[in-house]
TORTORFI-174219 format. One record per residue (C-alpha): residue number from 1; x, y, z negated. Coordinates in nm, 4 decimals, padded with zeros to 6 digits, always signed. Example, Ala and Ser with C-alpha at 12.3 -4.5 7.8 and 13.67 -1.06 7.14 Angstrom:
REM residues 2
+-----+----------+----------+----------+
! num !     east !    north !       up !
+-----+----------+----------+----------+
!   1 ! +01.2300 ! -00.4500 ! -00.7800 !
!   2 ! +01.3670 ! -00.1060 ! -00.7140 !
+-----+----------+----------+----------+
REM end
This chain:
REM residues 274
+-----+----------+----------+----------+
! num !     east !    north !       up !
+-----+----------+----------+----------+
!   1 ! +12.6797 ! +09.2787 ! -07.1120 !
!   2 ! +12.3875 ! +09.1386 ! -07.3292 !
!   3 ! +12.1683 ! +08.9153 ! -07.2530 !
!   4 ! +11.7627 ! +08.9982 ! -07.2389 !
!   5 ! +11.6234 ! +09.0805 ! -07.4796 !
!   6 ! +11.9353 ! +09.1424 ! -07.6999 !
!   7 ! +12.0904 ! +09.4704 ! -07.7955 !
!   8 ! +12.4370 ! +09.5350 ! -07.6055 !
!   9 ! +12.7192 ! +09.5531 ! -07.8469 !
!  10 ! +12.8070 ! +09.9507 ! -07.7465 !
!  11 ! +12.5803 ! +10.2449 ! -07.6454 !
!  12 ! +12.7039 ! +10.5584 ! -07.4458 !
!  13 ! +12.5004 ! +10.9199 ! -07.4102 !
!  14 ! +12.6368 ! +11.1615 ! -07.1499 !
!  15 ! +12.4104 ! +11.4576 ! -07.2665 !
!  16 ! +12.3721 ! +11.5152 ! -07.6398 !
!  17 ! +12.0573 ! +11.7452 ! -07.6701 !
!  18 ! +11.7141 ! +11.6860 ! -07.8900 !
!  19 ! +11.5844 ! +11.3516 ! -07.6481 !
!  20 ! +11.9791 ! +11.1523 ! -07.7054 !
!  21 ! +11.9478 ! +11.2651 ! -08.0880 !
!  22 ! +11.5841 ! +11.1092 ! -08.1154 !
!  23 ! +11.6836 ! +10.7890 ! -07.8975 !
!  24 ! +11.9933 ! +10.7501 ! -08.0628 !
!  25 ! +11.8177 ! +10.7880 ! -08.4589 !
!  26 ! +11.5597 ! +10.5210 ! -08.2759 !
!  27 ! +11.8263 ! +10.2670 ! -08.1730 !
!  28 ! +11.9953 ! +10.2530 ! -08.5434 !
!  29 ! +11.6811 ! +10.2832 ! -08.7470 !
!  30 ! +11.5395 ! +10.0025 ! -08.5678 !
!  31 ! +11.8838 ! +09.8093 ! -08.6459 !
!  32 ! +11.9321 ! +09.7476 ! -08.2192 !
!  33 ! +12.2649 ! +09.9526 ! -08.2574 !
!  34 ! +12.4726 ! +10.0087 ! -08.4966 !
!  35 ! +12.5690 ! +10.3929 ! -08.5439 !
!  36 ! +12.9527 ! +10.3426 ! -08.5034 !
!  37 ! +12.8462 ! +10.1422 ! -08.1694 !
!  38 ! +12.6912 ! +10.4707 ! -08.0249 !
!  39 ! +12.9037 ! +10.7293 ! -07.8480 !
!  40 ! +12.7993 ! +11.0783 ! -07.7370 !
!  41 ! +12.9767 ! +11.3339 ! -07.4967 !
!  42 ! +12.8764 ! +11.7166 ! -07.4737 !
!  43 ! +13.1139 ! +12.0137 ! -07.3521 !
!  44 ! +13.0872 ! +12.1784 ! -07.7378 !
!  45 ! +13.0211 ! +12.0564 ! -08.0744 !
!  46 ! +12.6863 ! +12.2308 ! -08.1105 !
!  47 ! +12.4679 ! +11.9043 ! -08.0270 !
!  48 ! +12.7131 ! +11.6723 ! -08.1190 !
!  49 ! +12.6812 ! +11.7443 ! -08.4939 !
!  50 ! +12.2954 ! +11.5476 ! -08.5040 !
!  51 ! +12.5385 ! +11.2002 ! -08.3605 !
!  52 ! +12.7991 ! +11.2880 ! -08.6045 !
!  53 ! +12.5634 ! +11.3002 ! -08.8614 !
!  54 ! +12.3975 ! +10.9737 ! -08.8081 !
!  55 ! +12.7171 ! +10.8464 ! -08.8505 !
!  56 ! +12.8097 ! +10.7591 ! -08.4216 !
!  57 ! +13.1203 ! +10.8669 ! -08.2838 !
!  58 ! +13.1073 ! +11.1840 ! -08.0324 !
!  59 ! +13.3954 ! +11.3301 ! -07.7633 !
!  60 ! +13.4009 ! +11.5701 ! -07.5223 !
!  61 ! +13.5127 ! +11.3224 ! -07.2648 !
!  62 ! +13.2072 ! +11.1797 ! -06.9964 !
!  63 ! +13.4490 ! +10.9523 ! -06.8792 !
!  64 ! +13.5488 ! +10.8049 ! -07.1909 !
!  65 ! +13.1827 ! +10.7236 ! -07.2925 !
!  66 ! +13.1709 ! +10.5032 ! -06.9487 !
!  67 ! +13.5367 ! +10.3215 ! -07.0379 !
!  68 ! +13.4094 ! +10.2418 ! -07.3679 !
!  69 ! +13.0007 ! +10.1366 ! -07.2585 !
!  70 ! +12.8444 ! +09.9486 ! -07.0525 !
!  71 ! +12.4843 ! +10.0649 ! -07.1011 !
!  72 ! +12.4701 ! +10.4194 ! -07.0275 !
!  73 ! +12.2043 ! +10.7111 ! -07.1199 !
!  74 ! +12.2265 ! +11.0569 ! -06.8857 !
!  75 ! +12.0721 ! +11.3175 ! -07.1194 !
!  76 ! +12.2029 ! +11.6016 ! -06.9320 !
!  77 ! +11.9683 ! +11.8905 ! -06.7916 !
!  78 ! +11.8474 ! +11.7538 ! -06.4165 !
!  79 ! +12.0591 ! +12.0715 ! -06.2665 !
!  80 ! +12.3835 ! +11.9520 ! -06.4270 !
!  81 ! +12.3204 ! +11.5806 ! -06.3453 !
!  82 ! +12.4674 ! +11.5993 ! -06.0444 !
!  83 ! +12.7974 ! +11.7120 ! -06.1016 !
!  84 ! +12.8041 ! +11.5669 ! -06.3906 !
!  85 ! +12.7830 ! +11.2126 ! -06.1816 !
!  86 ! +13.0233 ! +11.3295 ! -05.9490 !
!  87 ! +13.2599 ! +11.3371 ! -06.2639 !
!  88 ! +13.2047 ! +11.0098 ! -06.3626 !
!  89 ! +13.1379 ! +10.8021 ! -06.0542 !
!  90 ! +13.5512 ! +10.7119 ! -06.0445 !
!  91 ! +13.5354 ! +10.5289 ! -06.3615 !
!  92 ! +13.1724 ! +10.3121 ! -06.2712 !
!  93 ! +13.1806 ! +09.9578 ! -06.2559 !
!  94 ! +12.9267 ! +09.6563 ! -06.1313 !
!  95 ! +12.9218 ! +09.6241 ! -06.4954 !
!  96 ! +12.7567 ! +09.9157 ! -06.5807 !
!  97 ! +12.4151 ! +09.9913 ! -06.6795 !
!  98 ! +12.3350 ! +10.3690 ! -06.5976 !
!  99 ! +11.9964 ! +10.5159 ! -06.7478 !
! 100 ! +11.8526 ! +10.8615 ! -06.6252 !
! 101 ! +11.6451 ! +11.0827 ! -06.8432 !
! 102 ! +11.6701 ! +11.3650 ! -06.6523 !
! 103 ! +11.3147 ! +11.5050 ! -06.5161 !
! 104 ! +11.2730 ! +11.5166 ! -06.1207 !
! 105 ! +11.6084 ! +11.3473 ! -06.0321 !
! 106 ! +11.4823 ! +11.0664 ! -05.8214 !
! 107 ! +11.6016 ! +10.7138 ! -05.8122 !
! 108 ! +11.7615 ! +10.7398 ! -05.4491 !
! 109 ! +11.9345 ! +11.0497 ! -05.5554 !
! 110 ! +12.1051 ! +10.8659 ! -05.8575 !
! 111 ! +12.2123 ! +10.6060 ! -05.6050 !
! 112 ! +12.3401 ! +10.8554 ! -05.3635 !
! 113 ! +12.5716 ! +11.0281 ! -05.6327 !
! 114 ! +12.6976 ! +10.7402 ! -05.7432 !
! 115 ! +12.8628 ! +10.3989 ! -05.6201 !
! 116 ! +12.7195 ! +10.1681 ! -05.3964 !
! 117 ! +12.5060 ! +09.9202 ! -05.5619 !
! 118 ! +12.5119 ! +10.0955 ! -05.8907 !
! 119 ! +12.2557 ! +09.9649 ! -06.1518 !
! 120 ! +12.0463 ! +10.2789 ! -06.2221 !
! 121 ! +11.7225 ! +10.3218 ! -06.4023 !
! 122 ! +11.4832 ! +10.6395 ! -06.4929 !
! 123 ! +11.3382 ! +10.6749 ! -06.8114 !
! 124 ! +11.0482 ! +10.9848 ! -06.8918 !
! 125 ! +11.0722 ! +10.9729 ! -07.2416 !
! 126 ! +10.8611 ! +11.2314 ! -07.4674 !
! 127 ! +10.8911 ! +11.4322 ! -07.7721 !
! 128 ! +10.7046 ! +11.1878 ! -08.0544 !
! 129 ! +11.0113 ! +10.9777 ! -07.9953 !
! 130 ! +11.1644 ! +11.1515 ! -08.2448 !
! 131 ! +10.9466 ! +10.9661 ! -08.4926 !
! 132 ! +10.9647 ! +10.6867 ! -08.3169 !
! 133 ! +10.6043 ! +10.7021 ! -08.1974 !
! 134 ! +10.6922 ! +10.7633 ! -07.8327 !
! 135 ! +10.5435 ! +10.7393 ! -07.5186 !
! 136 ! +10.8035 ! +10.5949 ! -07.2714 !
! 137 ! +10.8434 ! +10.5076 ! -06.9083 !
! 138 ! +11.0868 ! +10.3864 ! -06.7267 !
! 139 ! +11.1733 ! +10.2417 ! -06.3624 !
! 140 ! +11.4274 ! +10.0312 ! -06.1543 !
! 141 ! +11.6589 ! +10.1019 ! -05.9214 !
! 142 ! +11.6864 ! +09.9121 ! -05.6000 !
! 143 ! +12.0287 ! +09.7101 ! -05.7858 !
! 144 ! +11.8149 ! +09.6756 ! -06.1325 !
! 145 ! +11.7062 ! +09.3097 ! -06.2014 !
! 146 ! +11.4664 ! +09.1935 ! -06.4462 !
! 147 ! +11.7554 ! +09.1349 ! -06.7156 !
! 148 ! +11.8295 ! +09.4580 ! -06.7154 !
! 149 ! +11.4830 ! +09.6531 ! -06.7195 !
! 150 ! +11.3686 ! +09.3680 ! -07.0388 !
! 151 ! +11.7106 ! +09.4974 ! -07.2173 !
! 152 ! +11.6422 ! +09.8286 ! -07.1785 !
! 153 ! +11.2750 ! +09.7959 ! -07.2596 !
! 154 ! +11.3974 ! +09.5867 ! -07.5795 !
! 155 ! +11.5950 ! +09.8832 ! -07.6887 !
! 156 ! +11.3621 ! +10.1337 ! -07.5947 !
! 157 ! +11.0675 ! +10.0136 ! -07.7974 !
! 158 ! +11.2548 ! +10.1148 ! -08.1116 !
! 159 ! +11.1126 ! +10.5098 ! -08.0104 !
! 160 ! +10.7397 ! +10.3964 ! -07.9021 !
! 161 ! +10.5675 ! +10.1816 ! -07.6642 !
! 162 ! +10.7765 ! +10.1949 ! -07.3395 !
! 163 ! +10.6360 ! +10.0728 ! -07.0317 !
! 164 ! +10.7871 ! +09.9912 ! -06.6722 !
! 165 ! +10.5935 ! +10.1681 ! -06.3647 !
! 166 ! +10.6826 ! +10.2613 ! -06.0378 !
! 167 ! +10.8390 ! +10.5857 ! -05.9928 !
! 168 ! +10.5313 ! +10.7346 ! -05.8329 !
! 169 ! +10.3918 ! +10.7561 ! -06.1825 !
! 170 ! +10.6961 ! +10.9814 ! -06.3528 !
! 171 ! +10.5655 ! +11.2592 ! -06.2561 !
! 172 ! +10.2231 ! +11.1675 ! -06.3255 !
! 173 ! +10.3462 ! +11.0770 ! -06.7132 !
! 174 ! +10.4887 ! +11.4011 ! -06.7458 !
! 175 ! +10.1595 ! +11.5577 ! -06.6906 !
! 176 ! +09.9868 ! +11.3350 ! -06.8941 !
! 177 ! +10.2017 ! +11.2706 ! -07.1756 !
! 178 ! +10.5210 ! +11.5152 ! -07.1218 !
! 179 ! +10.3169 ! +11.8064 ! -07.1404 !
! 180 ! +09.9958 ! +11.6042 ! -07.3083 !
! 181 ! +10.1779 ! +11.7035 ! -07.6147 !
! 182 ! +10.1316 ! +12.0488 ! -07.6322 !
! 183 ! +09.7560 ! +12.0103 ! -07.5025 !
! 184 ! +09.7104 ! +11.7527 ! -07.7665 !
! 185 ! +09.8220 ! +11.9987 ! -08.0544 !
! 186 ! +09.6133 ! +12.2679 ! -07.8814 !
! 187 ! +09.3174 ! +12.0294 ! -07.9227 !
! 188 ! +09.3979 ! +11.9656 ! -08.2909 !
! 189 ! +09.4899 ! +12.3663 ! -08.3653 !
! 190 ! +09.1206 ! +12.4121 ! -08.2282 !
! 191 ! +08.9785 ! +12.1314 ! -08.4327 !
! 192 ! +09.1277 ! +12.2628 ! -08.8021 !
! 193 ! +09.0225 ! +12.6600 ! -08.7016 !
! 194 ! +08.6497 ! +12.5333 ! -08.6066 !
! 195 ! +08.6601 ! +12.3975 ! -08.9944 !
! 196 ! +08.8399 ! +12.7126 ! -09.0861 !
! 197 ! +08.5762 ! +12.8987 ! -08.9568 !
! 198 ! +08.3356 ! +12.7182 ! -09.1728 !
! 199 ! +08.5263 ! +12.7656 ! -09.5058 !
! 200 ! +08.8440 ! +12.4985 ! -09.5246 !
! 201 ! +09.1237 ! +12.6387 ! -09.6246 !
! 202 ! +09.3998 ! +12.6370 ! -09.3083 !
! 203 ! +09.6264 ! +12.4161 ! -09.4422 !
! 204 ! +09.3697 ! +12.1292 ! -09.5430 !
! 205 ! +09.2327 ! +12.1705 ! -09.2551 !
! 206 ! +09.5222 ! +12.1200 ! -09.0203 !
! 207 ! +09.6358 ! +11.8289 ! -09.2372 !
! 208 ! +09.3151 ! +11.6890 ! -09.1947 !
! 209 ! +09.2649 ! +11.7498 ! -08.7889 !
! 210 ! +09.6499 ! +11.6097 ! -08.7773 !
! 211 ! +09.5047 ! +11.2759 ! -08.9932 !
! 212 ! +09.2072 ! +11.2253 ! -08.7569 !
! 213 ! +09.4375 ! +11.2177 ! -08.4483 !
! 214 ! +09.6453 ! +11.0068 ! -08.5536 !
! 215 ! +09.3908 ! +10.7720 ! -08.7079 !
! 216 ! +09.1852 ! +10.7126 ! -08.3991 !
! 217 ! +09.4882 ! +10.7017 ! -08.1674 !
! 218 ! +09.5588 ! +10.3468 ! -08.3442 !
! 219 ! +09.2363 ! +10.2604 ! -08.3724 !
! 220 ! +09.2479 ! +10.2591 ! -07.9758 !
! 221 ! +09.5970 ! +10.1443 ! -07.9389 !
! 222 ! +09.4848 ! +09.8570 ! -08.2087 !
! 223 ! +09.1305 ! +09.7587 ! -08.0789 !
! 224 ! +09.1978 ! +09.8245 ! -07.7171 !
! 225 ! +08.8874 ! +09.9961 ! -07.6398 !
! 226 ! +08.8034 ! +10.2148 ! -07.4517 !
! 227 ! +08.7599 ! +10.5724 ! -07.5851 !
! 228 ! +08.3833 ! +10.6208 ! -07.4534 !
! 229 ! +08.3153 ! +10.2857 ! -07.6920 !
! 230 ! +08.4563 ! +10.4323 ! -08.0083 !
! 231 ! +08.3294 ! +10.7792 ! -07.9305 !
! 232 ! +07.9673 ! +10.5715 ! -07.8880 !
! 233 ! +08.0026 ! +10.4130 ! -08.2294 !
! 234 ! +08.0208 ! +10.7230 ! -08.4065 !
! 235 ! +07.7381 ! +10.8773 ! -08.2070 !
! 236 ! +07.4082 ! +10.8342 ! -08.4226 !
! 237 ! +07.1269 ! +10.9496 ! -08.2927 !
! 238 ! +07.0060 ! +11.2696 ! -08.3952 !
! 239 ! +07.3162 ! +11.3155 ! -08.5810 !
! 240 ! +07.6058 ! +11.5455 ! -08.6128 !
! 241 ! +07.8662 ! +11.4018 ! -08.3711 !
! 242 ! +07.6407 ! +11.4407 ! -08.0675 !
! 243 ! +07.5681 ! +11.7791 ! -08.1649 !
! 244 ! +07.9209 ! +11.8829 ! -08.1386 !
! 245 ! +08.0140 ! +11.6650 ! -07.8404 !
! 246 ! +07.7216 ! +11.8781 ! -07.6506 !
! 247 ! +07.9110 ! +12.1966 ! -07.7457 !
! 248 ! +08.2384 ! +12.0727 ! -07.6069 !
! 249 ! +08.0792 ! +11.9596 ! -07.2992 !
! 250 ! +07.9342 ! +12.2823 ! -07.2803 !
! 251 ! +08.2392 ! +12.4556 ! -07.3657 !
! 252 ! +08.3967 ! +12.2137 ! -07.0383 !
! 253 ! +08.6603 ! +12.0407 ! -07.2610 !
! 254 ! +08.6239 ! +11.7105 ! -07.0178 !
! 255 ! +08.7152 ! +11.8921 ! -06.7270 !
! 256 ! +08.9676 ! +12.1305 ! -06.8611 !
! 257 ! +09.1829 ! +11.8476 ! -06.9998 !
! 258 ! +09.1653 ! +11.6945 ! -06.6724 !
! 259 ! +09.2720 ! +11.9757 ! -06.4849 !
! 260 ! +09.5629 ! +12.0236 ! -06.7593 !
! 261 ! +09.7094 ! +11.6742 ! -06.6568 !
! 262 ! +09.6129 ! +11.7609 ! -06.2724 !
! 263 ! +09.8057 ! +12.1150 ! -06.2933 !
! 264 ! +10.1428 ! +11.9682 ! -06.5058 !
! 265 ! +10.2122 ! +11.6901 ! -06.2976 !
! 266 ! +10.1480 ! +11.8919 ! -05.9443 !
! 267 ! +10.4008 ! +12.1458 ! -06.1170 !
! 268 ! +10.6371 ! +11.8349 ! -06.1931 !
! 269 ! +10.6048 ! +11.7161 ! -05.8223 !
! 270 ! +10.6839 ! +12.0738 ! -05.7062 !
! 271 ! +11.0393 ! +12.0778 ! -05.8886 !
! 272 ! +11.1071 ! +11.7108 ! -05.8333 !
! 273 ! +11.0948 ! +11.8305 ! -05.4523 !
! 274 ! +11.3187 ! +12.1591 ! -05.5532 !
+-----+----------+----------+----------+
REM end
């Protein structure tokens, strides 16, 4: 296997759906893996045409990806997991490094379904990573040392800023950024019709609201500050900004978001129980 901080030679994904595809394009664009190093398994050739594309070698064999890679990626849907671990667990070694991407699959079921002392770790990726402007989490199993969680992490960084946390805080990631997606483009949809409404044409507009998101996001990610002291330094007094931040507070945005988060990641507790 690798050592830290170095990308291992060969790449497997069991699972071959929109998440592997973006990971995978991440990996080689970033130049951590080369695209004849990467291997993907699926029953069908439907998803495996995105791998074959980017140039990786595909099979319809799970067990071949583990003979031929060490370092692992489970990219199945979290009701096939299972069986598809049973499949594999004859052919997993002590040199193996298996990675689970599967929502609500906890780490002490991975290590039940597969061989004792098995190196296992969970990543929560989300759906920027396909521009490589993810948000990522991940966390280690009870066999995972820090070696292994820095290699990952290494790789990993090529789709977004990826971050290790306990596992308490998947689910809490899925409400915030999983699903903070969709209530992020809500937000902007809402910000390009308000200037709709006042005479921009729609696609300007949405081009615009798009711009402004992305814009401050770095700003914060850049300055590290906190959003309350950027929001502050566009505040003038009497002017235009704290007009409109008095409608949205009338209009409850604050709270709404917050129950949003509150609401996703009690729903992703609920079927990590199921």
């Amino acid at each position: 296997m690798a050592a830290a901080g170095q990308a291992p030679r060969r790449v497997g994904f069991v699972g071959a759906g929109r998440m592997a595809g973006a990971i995978a394009q991440g990996l080689i664009r970033a130049g951590k893996v080369e695209a004849q190093h990467i291997l993907a398994s699926a029953p069908t050739d439907g998803n495996l045409c995105h791998f074959q594309a980017l140039g990786c070698r595909t099979t319809h064999s799970n067990q071949e990806v583990l003979q031929s890679c060490l370092l692992v990626i489970f990219a199945t849907k979290p009701h096939i997991l299972p069986a598809v671990l049973a499949e594999v667990a004859p052919v997993v070694t002590a040199e193996h490094i298996l990675v689970s991407v599967a929502a609500g699959v906890s780490l002490s079921t991975l290590e039940e379904l597969l061989p004792p002392h098995t190196r296992v770790l969970r990543v929560l990726p989300n759906l920027p990573c396909m521009v490589q402007e993810g948000a990522i989490v991940m966390t280690r199993g009870r066999h995972v040392g820090s070696s292994e969680t820095k290699l990952l992490q290494h790789l990993l960084e090529a789709c977004g800023q990826c971050e290790e946390v306990p596992e308490a805080y998947i689910d809490i990631h899925t409400g915030l950024s999983g699903s903070g997606v969709a209530f992020v483009c809500t937000f902007s949809e809402a910000l390009a019709e308000g200037a709709v409404k006042m005479g921009m044409p729609s696609g300007l507009a949405h081009r615009i609201a798009a711009q402004t998101l992305l814009g401050t996001a770095k700003m914060l990610l850049h300055e590290g500050r906190h959003p309350a002291q950027l929001r502050s330094d566009v505040c003038t007094p009497g002017g235009t900004t704290i007009y409109g931040l008095h409608a949205l507070e009338q209009g409850g945005l604050r709270a709404a978001t917050m129950s949003a988060v509150e609401a996703a990641t009690c729903r992703a507790m609920e079927l990590s129980r199921k």
